[in-house]
SEKOLDREN-595553 format. One record per residue (C-alpha): residue number from 1; x, y, z; residue in one letter. Coordinates in steps of 0.5 Angstrom, whole numbers. Example, Ala and Ser with C-alpha at 12.3 -4.5 7.8 and 13.67 -1.06 7.14 Angstrom:
# SEKOLDREN-595553
<atom resi="1" east="25" north="-9" up="16" resn="A"/>
<atom resi="2" east="27" north="-2" up="14" resn="S"/>
# end
This chain:
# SEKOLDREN-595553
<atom resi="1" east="35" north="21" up="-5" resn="X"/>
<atom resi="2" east="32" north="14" up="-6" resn="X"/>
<atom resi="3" east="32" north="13" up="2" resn="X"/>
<atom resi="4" east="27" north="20" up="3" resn="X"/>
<atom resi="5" east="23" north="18" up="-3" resn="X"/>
<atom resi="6" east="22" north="12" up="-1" resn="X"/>
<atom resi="7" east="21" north="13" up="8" resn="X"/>
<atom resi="8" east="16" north="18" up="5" resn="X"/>
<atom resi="9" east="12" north="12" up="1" resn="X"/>
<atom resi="10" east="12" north="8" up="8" resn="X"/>
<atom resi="11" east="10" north="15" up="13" resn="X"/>
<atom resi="12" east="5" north="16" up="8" resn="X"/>
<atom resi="13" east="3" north="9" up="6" resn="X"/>
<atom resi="14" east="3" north="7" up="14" resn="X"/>
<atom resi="15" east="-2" north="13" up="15" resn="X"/>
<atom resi="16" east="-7" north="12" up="10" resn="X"/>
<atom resi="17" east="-7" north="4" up="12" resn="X"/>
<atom resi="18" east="-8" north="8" up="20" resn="X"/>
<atom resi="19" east="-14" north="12" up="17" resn="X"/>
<atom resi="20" east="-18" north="8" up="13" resn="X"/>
<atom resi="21" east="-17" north="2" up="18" resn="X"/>
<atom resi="22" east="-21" north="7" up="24" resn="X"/>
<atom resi="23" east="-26" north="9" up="18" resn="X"/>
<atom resi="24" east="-27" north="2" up="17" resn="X"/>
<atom resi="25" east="-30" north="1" up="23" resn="X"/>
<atom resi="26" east="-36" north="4" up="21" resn="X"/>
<atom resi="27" east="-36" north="4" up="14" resn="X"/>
<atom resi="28" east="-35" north="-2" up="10" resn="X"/>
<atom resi="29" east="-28" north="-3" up="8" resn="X"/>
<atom resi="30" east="-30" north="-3" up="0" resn="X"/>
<atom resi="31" east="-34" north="3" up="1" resn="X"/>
<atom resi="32" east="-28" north="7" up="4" resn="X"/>
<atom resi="33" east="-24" north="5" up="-2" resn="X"/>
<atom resi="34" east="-27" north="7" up="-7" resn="X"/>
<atom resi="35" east="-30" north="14" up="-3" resn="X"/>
<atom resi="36" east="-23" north="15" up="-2" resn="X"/>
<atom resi="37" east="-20" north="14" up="-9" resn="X"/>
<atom resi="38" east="-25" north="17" up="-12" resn="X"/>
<atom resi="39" east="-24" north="24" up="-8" resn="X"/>
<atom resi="40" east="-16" north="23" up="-11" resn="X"/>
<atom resi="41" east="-19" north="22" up="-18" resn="X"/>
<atom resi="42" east="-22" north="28" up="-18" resn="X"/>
<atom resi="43" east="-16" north="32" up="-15" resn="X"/>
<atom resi="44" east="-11" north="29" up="-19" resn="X"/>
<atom resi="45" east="-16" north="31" up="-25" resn="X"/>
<atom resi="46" east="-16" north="38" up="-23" resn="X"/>
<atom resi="47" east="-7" north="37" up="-23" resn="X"/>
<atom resi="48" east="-8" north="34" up="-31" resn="X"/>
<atom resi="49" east="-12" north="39" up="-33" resn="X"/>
<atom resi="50" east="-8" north="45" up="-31" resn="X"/>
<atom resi="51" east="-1" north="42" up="-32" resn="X"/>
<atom resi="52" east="-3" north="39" up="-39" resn="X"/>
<atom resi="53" east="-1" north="32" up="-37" resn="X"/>
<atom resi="54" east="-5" north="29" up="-43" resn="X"/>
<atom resi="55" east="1" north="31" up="-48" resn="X"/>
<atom resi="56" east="4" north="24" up="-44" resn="X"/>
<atom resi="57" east="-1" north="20" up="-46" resn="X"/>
<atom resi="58" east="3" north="14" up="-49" resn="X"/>
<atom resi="59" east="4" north="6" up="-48" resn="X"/>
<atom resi="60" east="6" north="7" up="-41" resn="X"/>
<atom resi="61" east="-1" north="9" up="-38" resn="X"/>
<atom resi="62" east="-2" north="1" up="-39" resn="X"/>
<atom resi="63" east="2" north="0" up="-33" resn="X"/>
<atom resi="64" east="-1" north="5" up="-29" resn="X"/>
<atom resi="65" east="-9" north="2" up="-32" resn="X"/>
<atom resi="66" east="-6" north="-5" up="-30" resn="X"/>
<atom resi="67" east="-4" north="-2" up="-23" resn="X"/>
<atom resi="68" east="-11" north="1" up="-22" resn="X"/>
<atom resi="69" east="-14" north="-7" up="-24" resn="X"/>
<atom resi="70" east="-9" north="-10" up="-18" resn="X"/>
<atom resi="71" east="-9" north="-5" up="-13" resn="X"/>
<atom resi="72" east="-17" north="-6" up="-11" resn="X"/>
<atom resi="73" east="-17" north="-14" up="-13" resn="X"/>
<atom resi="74" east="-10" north="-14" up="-8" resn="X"/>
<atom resi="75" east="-14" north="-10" up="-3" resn="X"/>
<atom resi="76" east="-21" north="-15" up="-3" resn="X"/>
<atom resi="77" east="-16" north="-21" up="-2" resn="X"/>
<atom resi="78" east="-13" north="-17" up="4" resn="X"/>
<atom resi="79" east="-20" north="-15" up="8" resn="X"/>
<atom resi="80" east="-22" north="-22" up="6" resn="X"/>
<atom resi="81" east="-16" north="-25" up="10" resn="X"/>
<atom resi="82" east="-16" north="-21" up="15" resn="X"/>
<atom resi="83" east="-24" north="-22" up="17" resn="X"/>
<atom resi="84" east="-22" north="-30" up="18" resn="X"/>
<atom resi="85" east="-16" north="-28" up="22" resn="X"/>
<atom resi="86" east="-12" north="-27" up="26" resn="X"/>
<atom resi="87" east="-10" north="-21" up="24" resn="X"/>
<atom resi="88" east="-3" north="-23" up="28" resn="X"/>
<atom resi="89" east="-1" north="-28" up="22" resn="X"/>
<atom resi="90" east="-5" north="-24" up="16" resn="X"/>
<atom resi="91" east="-2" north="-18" up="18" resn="X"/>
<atom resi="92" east="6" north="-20" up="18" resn="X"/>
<atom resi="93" east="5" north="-25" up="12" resn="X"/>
<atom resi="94" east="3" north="-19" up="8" resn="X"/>
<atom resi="95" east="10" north="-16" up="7" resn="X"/>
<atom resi="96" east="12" north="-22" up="3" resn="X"/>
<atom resi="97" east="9" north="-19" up="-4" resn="X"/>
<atom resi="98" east="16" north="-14" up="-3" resn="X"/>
<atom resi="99" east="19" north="-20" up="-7" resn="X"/>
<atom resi="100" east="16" north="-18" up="-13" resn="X"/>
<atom resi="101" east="19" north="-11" up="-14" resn="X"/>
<atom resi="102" east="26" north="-13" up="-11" resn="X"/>
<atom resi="103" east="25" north="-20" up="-16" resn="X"/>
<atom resi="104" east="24" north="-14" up="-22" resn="X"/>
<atom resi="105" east="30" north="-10" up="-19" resn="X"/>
<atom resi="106" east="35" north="-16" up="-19" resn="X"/>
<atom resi="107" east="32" north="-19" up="-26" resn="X"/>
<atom resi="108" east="34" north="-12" up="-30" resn="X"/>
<atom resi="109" east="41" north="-12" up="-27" resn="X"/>
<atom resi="110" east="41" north="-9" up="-21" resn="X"/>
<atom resi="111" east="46" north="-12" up="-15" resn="X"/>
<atom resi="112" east="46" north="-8" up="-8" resn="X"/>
<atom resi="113" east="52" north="-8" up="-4" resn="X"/>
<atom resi="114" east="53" north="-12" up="1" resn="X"/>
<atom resi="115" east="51" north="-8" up="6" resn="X"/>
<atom resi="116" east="45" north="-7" up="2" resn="X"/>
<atom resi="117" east="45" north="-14" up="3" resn="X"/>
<atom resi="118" east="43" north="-14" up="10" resn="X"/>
<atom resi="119" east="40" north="-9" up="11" resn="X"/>
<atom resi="120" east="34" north="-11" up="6" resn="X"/>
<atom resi="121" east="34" north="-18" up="11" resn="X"/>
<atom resi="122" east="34" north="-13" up="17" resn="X"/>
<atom resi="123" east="28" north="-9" up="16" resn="X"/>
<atom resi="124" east="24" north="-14" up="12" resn="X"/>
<atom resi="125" east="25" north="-19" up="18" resn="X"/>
<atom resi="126" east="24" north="-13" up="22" resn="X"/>
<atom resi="127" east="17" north="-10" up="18" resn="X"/>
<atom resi="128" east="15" north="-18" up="19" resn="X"/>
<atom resi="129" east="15" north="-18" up="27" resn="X"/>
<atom resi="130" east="13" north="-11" up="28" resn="X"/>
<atom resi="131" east="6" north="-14" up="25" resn="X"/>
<atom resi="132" east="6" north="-18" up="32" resn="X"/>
<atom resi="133" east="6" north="-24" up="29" resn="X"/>
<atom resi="134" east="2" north="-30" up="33" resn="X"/>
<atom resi="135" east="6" north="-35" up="35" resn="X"/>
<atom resi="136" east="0" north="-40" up="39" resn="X"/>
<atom resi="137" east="-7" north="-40" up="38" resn="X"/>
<atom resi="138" east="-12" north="-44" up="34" resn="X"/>
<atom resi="139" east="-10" north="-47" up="27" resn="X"/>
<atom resi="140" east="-10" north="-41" up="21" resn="X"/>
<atom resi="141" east="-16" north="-42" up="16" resn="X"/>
<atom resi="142" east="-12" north="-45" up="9" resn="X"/>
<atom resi="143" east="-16" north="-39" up="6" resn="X"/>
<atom resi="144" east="-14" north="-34" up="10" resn="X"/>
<atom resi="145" east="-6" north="-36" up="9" resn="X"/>
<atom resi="146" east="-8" north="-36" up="1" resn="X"/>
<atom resi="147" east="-12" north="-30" up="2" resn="X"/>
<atom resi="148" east="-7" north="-27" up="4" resn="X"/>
<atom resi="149" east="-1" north="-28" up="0" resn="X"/>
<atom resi="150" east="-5" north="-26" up="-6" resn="X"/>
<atom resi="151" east="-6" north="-20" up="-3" resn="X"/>
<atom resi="152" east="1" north="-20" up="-2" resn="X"/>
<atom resi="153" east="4" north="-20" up="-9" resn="X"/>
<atom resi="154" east="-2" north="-16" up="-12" resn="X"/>
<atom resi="155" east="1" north="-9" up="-7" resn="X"/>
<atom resi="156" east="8" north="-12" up="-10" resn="X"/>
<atom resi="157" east="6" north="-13" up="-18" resn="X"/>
<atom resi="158" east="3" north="-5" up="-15" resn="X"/>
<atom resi="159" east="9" north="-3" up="-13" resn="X"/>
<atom resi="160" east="13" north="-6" up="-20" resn="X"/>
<atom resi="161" east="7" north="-3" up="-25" resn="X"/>
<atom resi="162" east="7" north="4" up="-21" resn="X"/>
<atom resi="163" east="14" north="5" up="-22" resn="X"/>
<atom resi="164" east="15" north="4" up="-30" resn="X"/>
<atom resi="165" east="8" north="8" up="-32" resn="X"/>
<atom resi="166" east="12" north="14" up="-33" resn="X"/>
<atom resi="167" east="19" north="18" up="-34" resn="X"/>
<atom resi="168" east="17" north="24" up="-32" resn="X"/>
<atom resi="169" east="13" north="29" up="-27" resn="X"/>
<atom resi="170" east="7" north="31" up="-32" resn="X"/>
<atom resi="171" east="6" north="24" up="-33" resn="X"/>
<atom resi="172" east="6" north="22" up="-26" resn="X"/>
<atom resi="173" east="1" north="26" up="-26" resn="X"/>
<atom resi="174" east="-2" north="23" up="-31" resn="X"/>
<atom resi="175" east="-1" north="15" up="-30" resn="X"/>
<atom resi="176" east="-4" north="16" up="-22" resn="X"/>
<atom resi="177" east="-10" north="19" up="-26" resn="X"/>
<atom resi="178" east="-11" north="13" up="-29" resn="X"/>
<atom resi="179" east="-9" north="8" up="-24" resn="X"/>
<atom resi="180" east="-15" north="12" up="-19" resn="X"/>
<atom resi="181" east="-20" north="11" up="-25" resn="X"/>
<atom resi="182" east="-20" north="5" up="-26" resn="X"/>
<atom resi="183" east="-19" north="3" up="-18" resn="X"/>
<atom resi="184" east="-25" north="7" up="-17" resn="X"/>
<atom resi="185" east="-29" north="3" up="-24" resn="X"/>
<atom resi="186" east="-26" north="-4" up="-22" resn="X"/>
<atom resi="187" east="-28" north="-2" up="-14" resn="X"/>
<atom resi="188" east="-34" north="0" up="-16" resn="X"/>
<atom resi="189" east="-36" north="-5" up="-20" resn="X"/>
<atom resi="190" east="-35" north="-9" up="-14" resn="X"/>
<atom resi="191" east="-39" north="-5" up="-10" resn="X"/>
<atom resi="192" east="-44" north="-6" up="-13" resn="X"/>
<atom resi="193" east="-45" north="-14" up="-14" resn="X"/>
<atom resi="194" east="-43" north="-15" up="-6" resn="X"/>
<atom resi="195" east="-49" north="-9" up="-5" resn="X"/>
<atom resi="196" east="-53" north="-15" up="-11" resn="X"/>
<atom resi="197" east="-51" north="-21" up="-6" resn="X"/>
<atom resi="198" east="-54" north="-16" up="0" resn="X"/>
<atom resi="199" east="-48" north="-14" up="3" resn="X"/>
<atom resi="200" east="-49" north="-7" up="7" resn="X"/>
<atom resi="201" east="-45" north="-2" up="3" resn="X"/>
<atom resi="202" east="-47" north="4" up="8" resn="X"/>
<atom resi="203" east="-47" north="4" up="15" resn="X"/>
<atom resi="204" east="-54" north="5" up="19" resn="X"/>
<atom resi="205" east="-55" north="12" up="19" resn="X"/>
<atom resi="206" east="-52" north="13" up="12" resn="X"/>
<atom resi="207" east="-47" north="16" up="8" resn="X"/>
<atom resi="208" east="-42" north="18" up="13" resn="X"/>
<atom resi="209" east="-41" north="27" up="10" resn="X"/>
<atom resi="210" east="-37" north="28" up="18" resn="X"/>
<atom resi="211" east="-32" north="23" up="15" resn="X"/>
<atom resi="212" east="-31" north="26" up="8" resn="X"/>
<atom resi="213" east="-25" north="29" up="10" resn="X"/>
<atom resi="214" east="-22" north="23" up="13" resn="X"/>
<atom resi="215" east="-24" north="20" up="7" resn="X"/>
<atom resi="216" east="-20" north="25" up="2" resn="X"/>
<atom resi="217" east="-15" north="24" up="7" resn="X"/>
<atom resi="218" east="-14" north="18" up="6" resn="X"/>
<atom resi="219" east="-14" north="18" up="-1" resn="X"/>
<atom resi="220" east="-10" north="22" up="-2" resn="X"/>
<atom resi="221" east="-3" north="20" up="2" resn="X"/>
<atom resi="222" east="-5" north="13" up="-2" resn="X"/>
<atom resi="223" east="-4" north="17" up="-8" resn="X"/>
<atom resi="224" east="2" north="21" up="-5" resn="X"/>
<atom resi="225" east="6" north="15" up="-3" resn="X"/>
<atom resi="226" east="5" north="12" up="-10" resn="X"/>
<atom resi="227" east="8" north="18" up="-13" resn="X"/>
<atom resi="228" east="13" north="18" up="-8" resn="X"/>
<atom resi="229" east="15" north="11" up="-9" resn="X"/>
<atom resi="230" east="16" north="12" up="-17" resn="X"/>
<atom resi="231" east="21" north="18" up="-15" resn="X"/>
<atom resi="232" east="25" north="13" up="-10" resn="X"/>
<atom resi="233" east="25" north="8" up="-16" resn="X"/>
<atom resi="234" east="27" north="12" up="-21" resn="X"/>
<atom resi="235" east="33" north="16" up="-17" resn="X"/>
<atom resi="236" east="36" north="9" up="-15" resn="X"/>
<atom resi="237" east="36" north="2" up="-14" resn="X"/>
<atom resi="238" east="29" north="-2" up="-15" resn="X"/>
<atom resi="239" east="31" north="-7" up="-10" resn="X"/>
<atom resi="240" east="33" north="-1" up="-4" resn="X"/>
<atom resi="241" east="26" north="3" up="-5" resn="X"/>
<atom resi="242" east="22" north="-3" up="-5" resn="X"/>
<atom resi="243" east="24" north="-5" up="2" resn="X"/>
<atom resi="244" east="24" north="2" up="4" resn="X"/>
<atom resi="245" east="18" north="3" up="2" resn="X"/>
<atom resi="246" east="15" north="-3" up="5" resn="X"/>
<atom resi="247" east="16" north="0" up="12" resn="X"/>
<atom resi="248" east="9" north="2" up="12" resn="X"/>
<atom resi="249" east="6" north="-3" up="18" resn="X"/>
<atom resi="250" east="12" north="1" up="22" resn="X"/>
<atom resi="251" east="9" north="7" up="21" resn="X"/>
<atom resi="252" east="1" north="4" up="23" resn="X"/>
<atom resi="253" east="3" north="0" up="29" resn="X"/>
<atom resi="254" east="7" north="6" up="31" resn="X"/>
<atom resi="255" east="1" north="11" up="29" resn="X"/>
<atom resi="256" east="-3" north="7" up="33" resn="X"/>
<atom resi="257" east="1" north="6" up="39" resn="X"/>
<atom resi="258" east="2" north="14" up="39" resn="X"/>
<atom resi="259" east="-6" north="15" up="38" resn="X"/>
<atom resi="260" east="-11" north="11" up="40" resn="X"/>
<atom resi="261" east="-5" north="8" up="45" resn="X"/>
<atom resi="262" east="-5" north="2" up="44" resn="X"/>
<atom resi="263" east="1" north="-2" up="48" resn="X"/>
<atom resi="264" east="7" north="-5" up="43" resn="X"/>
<atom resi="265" east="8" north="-13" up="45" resn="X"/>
<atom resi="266" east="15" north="-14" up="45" resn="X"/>
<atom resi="267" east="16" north="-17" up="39" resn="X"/>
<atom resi="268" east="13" north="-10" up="34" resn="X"/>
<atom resi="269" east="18" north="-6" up="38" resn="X"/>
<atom resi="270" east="23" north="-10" up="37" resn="X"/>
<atom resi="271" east="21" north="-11" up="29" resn="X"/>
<atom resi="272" east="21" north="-3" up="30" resn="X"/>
<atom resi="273" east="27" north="-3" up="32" resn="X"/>
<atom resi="274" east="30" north="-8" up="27" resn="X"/>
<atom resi="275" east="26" north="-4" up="22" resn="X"/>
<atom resi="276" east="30" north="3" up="23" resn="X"/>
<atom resi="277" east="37" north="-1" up="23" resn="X"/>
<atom resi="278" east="35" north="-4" up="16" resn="X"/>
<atom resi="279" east="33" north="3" up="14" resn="X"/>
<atom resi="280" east="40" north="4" up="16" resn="X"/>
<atom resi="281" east="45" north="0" up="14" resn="X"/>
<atom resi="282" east="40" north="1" up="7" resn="X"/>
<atom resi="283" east="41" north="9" up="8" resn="X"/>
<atom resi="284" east="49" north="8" up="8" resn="X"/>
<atom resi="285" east="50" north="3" up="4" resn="X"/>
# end
């Protein structure tokens, strides 16, 4: 149960990353992600109402508003690091924030088996070379690598917020509610002093209506992973789900070879298939 919960986070996560990076191609990130949050804000609005999620209100929505404020600062950090590059060291050094789920997991107590054991080290090193990790070139900017591990450990600190907000599915319901709220209030808040800095919010020809379904798309596999996840967390071990989980490069790497057909280096197939052994031995562990 643990196991399909959380591969679904990872196809989900790792088509909602594929989809709004070919959107931010031509929008701007940040307006990609609140556009697309606030579409799984309205959705999930709609699911509260009719579902009668609000008699879940309690302390736990703290952990779902706390999510919603370190999600959009995670993601800022992210696209910051990846525009001063190489994406080939940002990319990679970005799964190093699964130590905050997997750390939470082991301080409450949990201790995986041995073969749990290696399959976390067997797909965690097989998410960092399916990221195609640069290994020459010009030295990375300390920014860029600050950048990044603050990025790192935001997505981490979302996992571990995410997965505690709530003990039942109404008040899944309820918890994403929240969480996209205040990502949109915390995005938007963003938004706006990057647009009083002068900084484009729009592309040239406006806001882009023919990419509103892609948007929605978008925000709604991110909403749907995290579900998901907080599933998996809650049928099994932390520390198994987070790295499941954390197989969402994986997916976009492979999205992006099958689609847009960019060719794999040899070192992100042989993360890919490290990755699928790790799953693996996780699985039957």
């Amino acid at each position: 149960m643990t196991a399909l919960f959380a591969l679904a986070t990872s196809l989900l996560w790792g088509l909602a990353d594929f989809g709004g990076g070919l959107l931010t191609r031509r929008t701007p990130a940040l307006t990609v992600v609140v556009v697309s949050q606030a579409i799984a804000a309205v959705v999930l609005g709609v699911i509260v109402v009719f579902t009668g999620a609000w008699s879940e209100a309690g302390d736990r929505l703290w952990f779902a508003a706390a999510a919603g404020v370190v999600g959009p600062i995670a993601l800022i950090c992210f696209y910051k690091a990846l525009a001063l590059g190489p994406m080939g060291v940002v990319s990679p050094l970005g799964t190093v924030g699964v130590a905050v789920p997997v750390g939470v997991g082991l301080f409450l107590g949990e201790r995986p088996g041995l073969m749990q054991v290696a399959g976390i080290a067997v797909a965690v090193l097989g998410v960092v070379l399916a990221g195609g990790p640069q290994l020459r070139g010009a030295p990375v900017q300390r920014q860029a690598i600050l950048l990044t591990l603050v990025a790192a450990f935001g997505f981490g600190t979302v996992f571990a917020l995410i997965a505690e907000a709530s003990t039942t599915t109404t008040g899944l319901f309820l918890a994403l509610f929240v969480q996209r709220v205040v990502n949109v209030g915390a995005g938007g808040l963003a938004l706006y002093a990057s647009s009083r800095r002068g900084v484009a919010a729009l592309p040239e020809g406006g806001f882009p209506w023919r990419s509103l379904p892609a948007l929605g798309f978008v925000g709604l596999a991110d909403v749907a992973a995290n579900g998901t996840y907080v599933v998996a967390a809650h049928h099994g071990p932390v520390t198994v789900a987070a790295v499941l989980a954390s197989l969402y490069p994986v997916v976009t790497a492979l999205a992006a070879r099958g689609i847009l057909r960019e060719r794999l280096r040899a070192v992100q197939a042989a993360g890919a298939g490290l990755a699928l052994v790790g799953t693996l031995l996780l699985a039957t562990g």
